[in-house]
Residue frames relative to the residue before (quaternion, step in Angstrom):
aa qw qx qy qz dx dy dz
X 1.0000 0.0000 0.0000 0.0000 0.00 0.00 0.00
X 0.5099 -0.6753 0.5070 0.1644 3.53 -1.18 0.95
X 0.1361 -0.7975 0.5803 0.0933 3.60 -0.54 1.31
X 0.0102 -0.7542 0.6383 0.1534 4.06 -0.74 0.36
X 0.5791 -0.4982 0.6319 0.1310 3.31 -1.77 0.39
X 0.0106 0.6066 -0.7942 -0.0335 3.95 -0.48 1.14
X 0.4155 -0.6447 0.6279 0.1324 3.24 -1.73 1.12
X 0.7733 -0.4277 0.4592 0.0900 3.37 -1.56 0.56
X 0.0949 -0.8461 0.4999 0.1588 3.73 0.13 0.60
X 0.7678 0.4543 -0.2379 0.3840 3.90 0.99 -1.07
X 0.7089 0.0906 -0.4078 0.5683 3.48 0.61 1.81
X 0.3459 -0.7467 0.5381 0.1824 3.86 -0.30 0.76
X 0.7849 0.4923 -0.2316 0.2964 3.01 0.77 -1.51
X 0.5417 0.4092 -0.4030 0.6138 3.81 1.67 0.13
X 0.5980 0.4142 -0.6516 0.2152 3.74 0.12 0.27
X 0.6563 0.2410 -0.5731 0.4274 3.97 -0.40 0.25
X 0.4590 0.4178 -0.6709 0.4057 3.74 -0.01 0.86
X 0.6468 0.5340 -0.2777 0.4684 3.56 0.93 -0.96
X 0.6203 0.2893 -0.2169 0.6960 3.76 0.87 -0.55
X 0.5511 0.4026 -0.5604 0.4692 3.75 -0.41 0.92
X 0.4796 0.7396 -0.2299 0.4124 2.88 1.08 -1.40
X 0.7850 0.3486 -0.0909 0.5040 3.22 -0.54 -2.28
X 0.7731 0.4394 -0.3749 0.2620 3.50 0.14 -1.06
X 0.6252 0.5888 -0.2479 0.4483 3.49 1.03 -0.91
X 0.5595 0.6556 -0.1262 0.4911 3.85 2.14 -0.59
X 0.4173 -0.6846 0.4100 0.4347 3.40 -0.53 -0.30
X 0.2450 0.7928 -0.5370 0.1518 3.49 0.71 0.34
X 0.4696 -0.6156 0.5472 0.3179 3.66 -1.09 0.10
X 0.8382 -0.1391 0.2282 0.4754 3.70 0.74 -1.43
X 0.3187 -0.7825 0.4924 0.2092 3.00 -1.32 0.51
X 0.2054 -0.7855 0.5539 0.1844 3.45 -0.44 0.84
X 0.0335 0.7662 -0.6107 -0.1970 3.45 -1.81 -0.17
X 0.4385 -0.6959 0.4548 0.3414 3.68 -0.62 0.49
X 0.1523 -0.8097 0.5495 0.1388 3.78 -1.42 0.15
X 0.0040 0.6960 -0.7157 0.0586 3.37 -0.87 1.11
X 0.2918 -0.6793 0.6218 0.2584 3.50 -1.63 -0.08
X 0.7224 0.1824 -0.2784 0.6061 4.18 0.18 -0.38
X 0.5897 0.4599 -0.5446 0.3797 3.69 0.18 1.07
X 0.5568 -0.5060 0.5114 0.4152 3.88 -1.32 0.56
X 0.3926 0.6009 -0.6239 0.3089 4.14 -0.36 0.58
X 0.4698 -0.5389 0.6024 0.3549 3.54 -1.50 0.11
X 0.4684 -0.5609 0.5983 0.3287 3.84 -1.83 0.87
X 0.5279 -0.6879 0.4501 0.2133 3.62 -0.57 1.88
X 0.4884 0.5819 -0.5321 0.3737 3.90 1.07 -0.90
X 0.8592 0.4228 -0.1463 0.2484 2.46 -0.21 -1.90
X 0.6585 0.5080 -0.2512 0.4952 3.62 0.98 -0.90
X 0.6512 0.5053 -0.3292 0.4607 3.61 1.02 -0.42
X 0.7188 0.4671 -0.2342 0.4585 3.20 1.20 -0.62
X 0.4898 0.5513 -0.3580 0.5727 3.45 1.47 -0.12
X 0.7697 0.4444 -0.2682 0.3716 3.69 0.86 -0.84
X 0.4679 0.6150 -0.3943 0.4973 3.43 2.30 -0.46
X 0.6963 0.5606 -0.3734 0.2479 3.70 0.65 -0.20
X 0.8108 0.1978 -0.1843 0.5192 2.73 1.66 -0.72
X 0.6114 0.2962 -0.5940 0.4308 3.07 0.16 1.49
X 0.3867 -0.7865 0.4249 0.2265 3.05 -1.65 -0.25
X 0.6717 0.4175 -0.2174 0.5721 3.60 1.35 -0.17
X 0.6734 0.5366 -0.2978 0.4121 3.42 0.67 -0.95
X 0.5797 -0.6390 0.4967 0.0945 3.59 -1.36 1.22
X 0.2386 -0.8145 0.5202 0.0956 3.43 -0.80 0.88
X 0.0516 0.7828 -0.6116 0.1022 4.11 -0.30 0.44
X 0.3161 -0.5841 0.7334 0.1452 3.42 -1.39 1.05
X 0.2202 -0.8075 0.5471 -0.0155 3.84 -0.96 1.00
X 0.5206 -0.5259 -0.4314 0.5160 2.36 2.10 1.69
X 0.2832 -0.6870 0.5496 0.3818 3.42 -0.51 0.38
X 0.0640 -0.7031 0.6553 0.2687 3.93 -0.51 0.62
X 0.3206 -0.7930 0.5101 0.0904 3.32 -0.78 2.32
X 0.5637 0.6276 -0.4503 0.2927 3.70 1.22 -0.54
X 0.7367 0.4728 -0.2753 0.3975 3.60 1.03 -0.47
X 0.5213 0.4344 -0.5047 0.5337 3.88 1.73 0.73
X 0.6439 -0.3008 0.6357 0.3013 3.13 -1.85 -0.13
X 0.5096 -0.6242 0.5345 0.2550 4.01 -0.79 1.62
X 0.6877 0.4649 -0.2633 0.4915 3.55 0.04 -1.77
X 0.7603 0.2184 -0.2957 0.5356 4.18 -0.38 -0.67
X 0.6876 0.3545 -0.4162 0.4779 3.52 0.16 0.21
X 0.4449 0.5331 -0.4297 0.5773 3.71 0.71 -0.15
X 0.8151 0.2684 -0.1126 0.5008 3.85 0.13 -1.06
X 0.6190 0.5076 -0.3308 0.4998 3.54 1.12 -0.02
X 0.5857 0.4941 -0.2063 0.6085 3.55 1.07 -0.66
X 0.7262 0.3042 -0.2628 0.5577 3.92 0.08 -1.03
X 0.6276 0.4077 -0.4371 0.4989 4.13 0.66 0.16
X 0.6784 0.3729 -0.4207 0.4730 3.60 0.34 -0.27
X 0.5662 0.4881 -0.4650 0.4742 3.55 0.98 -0.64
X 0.6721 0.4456 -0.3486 0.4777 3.82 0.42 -0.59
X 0.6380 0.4084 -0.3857 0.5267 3.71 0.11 -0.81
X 0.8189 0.3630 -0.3261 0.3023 3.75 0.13 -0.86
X 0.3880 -0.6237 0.3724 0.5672 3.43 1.59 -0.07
X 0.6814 -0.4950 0.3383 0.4198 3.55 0.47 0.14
X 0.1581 0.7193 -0.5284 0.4224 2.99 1.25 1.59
X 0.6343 0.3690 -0.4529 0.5064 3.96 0.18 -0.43
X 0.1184 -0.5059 0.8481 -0.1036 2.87 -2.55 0.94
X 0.4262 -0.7157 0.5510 -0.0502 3.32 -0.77 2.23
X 0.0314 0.7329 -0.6783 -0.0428 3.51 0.27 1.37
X 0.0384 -0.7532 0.6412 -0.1421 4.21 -0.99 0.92
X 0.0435 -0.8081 0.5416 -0.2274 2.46 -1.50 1.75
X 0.4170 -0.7378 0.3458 0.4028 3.87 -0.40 -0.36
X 0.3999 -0.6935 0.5083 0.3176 3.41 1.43 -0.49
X 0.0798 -0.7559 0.6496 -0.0153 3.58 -1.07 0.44
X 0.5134 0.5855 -0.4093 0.4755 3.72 0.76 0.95
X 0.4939 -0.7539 0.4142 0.1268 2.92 -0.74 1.84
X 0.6567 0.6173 -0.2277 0.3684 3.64 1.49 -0.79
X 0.7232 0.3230 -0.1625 0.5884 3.50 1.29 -0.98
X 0.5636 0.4688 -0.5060 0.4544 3.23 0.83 0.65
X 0.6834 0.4020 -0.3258 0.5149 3.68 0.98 -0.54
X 0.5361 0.4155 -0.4341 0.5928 4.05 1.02 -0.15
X 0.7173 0.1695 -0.4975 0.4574 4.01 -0.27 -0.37
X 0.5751 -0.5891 0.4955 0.2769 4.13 0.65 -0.37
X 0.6263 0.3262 -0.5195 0.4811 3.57 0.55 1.25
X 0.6876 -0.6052 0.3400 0.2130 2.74 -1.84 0.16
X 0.5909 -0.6386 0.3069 0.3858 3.31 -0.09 0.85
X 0.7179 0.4581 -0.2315 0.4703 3.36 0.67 -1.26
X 0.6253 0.4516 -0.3846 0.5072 3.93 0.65 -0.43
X 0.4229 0.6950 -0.5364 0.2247 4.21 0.80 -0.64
X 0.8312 0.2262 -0.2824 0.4221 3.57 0.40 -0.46
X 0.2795 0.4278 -0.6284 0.5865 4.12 0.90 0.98
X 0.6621 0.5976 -0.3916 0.2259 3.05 -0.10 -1.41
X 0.7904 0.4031 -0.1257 0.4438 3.59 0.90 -1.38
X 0.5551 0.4531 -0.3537 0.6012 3.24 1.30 -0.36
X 0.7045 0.2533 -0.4030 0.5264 3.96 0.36 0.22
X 0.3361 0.7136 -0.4294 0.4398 3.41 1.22 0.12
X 0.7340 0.3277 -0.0448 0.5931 3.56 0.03 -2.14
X 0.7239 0.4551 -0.4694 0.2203 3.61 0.18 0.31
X 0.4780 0.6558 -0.2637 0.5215 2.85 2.17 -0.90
X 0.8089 0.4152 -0.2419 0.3387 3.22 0.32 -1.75
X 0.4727 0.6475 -0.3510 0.4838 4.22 1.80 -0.17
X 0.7857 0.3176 -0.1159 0.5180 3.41 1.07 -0.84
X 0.5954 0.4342 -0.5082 0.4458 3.55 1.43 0.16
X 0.7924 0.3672 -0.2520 0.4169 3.63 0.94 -0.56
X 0.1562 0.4899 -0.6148 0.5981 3.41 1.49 1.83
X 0.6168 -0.4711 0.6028 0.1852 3.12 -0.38 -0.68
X 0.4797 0.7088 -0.3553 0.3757 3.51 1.57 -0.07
X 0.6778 -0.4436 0.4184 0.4107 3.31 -1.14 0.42
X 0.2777 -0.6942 0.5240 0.4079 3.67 -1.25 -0.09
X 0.5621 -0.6778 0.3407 0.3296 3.37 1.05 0.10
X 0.8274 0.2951 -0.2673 0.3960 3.56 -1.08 0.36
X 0.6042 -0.4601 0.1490 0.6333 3.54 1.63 1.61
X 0.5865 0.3660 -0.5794 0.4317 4.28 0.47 0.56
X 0.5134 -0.4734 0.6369 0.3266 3.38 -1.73 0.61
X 0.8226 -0.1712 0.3979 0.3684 3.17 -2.29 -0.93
X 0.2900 -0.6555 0.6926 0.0804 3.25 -1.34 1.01
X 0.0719 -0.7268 0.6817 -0.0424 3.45 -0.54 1.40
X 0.4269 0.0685 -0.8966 -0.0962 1.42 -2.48 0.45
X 0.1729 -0.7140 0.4772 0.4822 3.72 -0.48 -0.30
X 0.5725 -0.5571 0.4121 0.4383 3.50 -1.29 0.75
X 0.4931 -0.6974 0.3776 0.3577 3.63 -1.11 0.48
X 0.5063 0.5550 -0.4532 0.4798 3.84 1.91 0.04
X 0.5009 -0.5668 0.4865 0.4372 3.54 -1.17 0.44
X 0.8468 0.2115 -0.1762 0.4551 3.52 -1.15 0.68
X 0.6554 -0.4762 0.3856 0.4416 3.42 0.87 0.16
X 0.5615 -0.5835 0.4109 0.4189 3.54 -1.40 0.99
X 0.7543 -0.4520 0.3486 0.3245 3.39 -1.82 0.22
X 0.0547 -0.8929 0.4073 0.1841 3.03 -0.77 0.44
X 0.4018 -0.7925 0.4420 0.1226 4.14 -0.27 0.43
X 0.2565 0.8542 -0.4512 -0.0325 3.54 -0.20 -0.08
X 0.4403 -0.7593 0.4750 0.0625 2.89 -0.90 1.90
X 0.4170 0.6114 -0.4840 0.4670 4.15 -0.98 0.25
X 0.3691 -0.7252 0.5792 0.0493 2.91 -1.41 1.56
X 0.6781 0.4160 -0.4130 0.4434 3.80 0.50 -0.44
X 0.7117 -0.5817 0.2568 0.2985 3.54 -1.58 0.68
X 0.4579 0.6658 -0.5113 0.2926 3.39 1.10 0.07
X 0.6742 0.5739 -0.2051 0.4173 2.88 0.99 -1.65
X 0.5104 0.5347 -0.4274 0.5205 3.56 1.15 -0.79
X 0.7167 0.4614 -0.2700 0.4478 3.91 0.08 -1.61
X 0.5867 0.4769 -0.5073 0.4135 3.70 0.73 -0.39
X 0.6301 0.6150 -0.4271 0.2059 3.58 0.53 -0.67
X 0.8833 0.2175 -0.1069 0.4013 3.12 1.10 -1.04
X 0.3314 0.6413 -0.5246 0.4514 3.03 1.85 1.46
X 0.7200 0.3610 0.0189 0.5924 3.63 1.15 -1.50
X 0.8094 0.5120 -0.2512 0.1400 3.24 0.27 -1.36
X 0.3144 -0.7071 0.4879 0.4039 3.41 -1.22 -0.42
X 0.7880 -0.0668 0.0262 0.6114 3.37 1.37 -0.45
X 0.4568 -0.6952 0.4823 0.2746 3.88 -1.02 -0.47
X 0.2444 -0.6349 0.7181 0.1469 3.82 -1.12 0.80
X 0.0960 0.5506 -0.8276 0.0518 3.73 -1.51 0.52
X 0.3780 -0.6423 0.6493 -0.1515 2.49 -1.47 1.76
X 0.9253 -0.1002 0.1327 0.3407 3.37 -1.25 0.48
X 0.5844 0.5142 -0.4200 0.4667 3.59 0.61 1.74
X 0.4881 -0.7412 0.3726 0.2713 3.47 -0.11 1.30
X 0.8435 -0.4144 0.1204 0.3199 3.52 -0.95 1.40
X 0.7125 0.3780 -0.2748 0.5234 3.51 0.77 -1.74
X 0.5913 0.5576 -0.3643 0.4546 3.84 0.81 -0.94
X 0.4751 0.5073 -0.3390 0.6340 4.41 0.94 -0.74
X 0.8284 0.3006 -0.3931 0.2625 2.82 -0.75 -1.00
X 0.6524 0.4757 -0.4542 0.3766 3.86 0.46 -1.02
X 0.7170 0.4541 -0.3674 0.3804 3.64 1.02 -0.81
X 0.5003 0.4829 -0.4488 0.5614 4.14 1.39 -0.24
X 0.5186 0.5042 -0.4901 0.4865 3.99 0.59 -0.34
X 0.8192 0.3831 -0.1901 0.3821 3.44 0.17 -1.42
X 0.5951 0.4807 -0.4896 0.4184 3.47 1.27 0.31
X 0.6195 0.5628 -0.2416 0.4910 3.40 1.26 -0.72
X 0.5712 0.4050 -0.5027 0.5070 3.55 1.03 0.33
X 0.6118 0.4852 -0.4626 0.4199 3.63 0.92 -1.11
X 0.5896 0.6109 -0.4046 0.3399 3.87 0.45 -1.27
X 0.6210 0.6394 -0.2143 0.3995 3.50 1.14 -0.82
X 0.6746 0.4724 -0.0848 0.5609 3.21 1.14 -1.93
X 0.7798 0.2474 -0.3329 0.4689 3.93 0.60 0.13
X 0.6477 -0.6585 0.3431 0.1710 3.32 1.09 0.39
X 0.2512 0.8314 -0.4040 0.2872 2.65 2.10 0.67
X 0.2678 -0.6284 0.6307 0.3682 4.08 -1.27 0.43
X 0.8043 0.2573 -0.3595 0.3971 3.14 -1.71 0.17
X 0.6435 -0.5476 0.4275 0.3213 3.40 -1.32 -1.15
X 0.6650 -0.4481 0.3586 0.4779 3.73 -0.90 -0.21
X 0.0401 0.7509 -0.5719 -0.3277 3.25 -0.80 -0.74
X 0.1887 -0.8616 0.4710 0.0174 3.51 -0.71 1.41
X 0.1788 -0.7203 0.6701 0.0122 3.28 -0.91 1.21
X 0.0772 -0.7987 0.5946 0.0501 2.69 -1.60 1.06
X 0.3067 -0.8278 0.4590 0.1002 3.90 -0.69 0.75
X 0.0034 -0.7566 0.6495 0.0757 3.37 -0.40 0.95
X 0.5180 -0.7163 0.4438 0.1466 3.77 -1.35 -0.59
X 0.0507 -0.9160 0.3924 -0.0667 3.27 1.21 1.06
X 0.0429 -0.6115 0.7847 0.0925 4.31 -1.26 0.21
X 0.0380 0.7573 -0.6473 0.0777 3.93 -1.38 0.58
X 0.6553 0.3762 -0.3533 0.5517 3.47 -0.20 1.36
X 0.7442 -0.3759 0.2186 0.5071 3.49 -1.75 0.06
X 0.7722 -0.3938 0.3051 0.3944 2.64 -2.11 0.17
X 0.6188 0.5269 -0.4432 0.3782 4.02 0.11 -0.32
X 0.5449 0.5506 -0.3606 0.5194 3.41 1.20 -0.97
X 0.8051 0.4359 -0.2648 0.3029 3.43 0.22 -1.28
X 0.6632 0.3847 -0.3163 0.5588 3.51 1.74 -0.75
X 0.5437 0.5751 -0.5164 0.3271 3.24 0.51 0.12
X 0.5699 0.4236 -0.2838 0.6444 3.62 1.07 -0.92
X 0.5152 0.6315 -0.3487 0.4628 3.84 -0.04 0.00
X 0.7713 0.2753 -0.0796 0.5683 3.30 0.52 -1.56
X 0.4791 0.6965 -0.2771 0.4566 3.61 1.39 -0.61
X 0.7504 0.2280 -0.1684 0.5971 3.43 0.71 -1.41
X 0.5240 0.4229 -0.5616 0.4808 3.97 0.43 0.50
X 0.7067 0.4004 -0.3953 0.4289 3.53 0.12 -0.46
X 0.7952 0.4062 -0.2797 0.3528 3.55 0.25 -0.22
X 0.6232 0.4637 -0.3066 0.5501 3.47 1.63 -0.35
X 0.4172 0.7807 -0.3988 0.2397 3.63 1.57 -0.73
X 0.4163 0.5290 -0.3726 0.6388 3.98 1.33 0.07
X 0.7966 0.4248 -0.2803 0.3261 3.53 -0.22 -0.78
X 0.3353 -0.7396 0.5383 0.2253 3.46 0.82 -0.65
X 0.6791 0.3360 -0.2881 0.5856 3.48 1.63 0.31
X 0.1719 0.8639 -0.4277 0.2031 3.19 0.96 1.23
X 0.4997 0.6676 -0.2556 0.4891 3.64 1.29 -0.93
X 0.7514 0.4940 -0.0797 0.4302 2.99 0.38 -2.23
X 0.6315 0.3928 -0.4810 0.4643 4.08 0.64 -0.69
X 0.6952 0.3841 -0.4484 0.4101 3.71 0.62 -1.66
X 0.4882 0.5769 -0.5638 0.3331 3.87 0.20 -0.20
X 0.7137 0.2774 -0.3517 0.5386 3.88 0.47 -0.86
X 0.0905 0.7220 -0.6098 0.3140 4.04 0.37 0.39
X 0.1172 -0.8943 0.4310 -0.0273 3.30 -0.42 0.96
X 0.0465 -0.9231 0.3800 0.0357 3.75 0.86 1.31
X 0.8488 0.2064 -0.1854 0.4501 3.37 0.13 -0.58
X 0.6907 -0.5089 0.2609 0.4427 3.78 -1.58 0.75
X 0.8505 0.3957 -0.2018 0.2818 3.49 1.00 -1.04
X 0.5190 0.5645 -0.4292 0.4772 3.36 1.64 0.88
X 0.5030 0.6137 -0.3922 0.4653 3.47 1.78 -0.40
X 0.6662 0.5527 -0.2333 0.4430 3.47 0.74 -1.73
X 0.6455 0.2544 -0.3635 0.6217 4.49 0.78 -0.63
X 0.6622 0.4833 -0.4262 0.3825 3.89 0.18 -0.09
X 0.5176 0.5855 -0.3165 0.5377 3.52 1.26 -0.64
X 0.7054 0.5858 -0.0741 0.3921 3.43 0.63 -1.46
X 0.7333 0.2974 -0.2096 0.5744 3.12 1.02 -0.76
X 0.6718 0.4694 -0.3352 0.4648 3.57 0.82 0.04
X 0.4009 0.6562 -0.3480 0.5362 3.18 1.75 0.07
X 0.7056 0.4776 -0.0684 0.5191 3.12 0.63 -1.63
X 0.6937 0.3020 -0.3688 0.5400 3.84 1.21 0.55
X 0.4962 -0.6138 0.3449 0.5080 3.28 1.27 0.45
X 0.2143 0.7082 -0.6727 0.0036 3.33 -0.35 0.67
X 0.4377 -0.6259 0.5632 0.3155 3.83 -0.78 -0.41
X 0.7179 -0.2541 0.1153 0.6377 3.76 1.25 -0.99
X 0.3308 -0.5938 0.7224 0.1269 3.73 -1.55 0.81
X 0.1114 0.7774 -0.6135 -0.0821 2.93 -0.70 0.82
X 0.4827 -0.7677 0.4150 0.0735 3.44 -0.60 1.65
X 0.3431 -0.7600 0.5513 -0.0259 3.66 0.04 1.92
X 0.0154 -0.7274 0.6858 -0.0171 3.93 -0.77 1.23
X 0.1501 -0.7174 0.6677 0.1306 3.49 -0.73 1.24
X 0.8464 0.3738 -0.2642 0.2720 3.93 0.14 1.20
X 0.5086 -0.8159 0.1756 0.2117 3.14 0.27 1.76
X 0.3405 0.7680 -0.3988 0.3677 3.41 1.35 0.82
X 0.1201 -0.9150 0.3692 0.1100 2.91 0.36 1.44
X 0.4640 0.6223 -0.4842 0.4038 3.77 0.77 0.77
X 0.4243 0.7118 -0.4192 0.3709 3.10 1.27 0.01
X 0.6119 0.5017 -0.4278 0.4368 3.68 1.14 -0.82
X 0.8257 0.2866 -0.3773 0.3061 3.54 0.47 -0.37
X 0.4929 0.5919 -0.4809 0.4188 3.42 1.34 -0.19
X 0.5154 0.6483 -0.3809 0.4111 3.64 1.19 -0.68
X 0.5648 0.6941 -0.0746 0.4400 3.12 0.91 -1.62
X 0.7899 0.3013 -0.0622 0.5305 3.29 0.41 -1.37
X 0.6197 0.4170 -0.3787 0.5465 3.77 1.02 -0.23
X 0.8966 0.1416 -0.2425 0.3424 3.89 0.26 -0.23
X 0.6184 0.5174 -0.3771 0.4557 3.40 1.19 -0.15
C-alpha cells in the first residue's frame, strides 16, 4: 500500500524543504488542503512550485473546494500542472462547507454542489480538447494524462459518493475511524458498479499524524483546533491526532485492512523532521 505525506499549512516557506525531503523518501504524494478566508497557502499554485522541485513524487489537492474557482481558469490551471508535473498531479475535489469562502469567492452556498456537477462536466470536455462553449474554443494546454489528471473526491454525503462514479476516478475520506470508511469505500464500490465503470476505484484514505517533541506535537494540536473551529467538531478531530510511531503503524493497518490503496498521513506542524520520523515510523 502507498503511503503520502499531507504538508503543513502554518509556514509555506519550509514546504519545498518538506518536498525535497518526501521526494528523495519513499512516500507516494504530497497532499495539500484548500480553504479561502483562512491563513494557508493557494494549493495550485504552491503545488506547482513543489512540481519543480521534485521529480517522482505525486501531487494531490486534499480538497480543492472547486465550487469557489472560476470553471474556465481551473480547467487550464489543473491541465498545466498536470503537464509541468509530467503527469504527476491528482485533483483531490470537493464542495467545502464554509459559510465564509463562499461569500469571499461570491456564491451561494446552497448551489456549491450543482455548481460542481456543471463544474466536472466542463472541466471533462475542456481537457478533450472540446470547445468551452458559448462562442470560446479549447482551453489549452492539454493535460499530459489522457482525459485529464485524476480525479478523487473527498465529502461524506452521497452526492459526493455519486460524483465518483459520474466524473471520478476514485475517493479520499478524511477524518473517520476505519469501521465508519469503510461503509463509505463499500458504498463507492457499489456506485462504481451502478455506472458501469471498468476497473476499480481507487481509495485514499487520510488520517492526521504530529511526530516529535512536545512543541511539535502542541503545535499541530493547536493547528488542528484552529482550523476545525467552524465545525463545532474541533476537540473531537485533535483527539484522533496521531502521536506516536505505534498508533500510526495499527491505524495504517487497519485502513489497509479496508482496502484502501494509500493513507496519506496529514502533519499539522511545520517541523520538517517529521518527514523522516514519519518515514521511519511506517516504512
Amino acid at each position: 500500500m502507498k503511503i503520502g505525506l499531507g504538508l503543513p499549512i502554518d509556514d509555506p516557506a519550509l514546504l519545498l524543504n518538506w518536498a525535497h525531503r518526501a521526494d528523495a523518501g519513499p512516500f507516494s504524494t504530497l497532499g495539500l488542503l484548500d480553504r479561502l478566508v483562512f491563513d494557508n497557502p493557494e494549493p495550485l499554485i504552491t503545488l506547482a512550485t513543489l512540481a519543480g522541485a521534485t521529480s517522482r513524487i505525486r501531487l494531490q489537492t486534499e480538497v480543492l473546494i472547486a465550487p469557489l474557482h472560476n470553471t474556465a481558469l481551473l480547467a487550464k490551471q489543473t491541465a498545466t500542472l498536470d503537464r509541468m508535473s509530467g503527469g504527476r498531479f491528482t485533483l483531490g475535489i470537493g464542495v467545502g462547507g464554509r459559510a465564509d469562502d463562499c461569500l469571499a469567492a461570491g456564491i451561494d452556498i446552497r448551489s456549491r454542489g450543482r455548481r460542481l456537477d456543471e463544474q466536472m462536466t466542463r472541466l471533462r470536455h475542456t481537457w478533450a480538447g472540446a470547445p468551452y462553449g458559448d462562442g470560446a474554443g479549447p482551453i489549452g494546454p492539454a493535460p499530459v494524462t489522457p482525459g485529464g489528471p485524476e480525479v478523487l473526491f473527498g465529502g461524506f454525503a452521497p452526492a459526493a459518493v455519486e460524483r465518483v462514479g459520474r466524473f471520478g476516478d476514485g475517493f479520499l475520506g478524511a477524518a473517520l475511524p476505519p469501521k465508519h470508511l469503510s461503509g463509505l469505500f463499500r458504498e463507492v464500490e457499489r456506485v462504481w458498479e451502478k455506472y458501469d465503470r471498468s476497473g476499480r476505484p481507487r481509495l485514499v484514505a487520510q488520517i492526521s499524524v504530529a511526530l516529535g517533541p512536545g512543541d511539535t506535537v502542541d503545535r499541530a494540536r493547536r493547528n488542528l483546533l484552529d482550523y476545525y473551529e467552524f465545525s463545532g467538531r474541533a476537540g473531537y478531530m485533535a483527539e484522533g491526532l496521531l502521536t506516536t510511531p505505534g498508533r500510526i503503524r495499527s491505524a495504517v493497518a487497519a485502513l489497509s485492512g479496508i482496502g484502501a490503496d494509500e493513507v496519506v498521513l496529514y502533519c499539522w506542524s511545520s517541523d520538517p523532521d517529521q518527514v523522516d520520523r514519519v518515514a521511519g515510523a511506517v516504512f
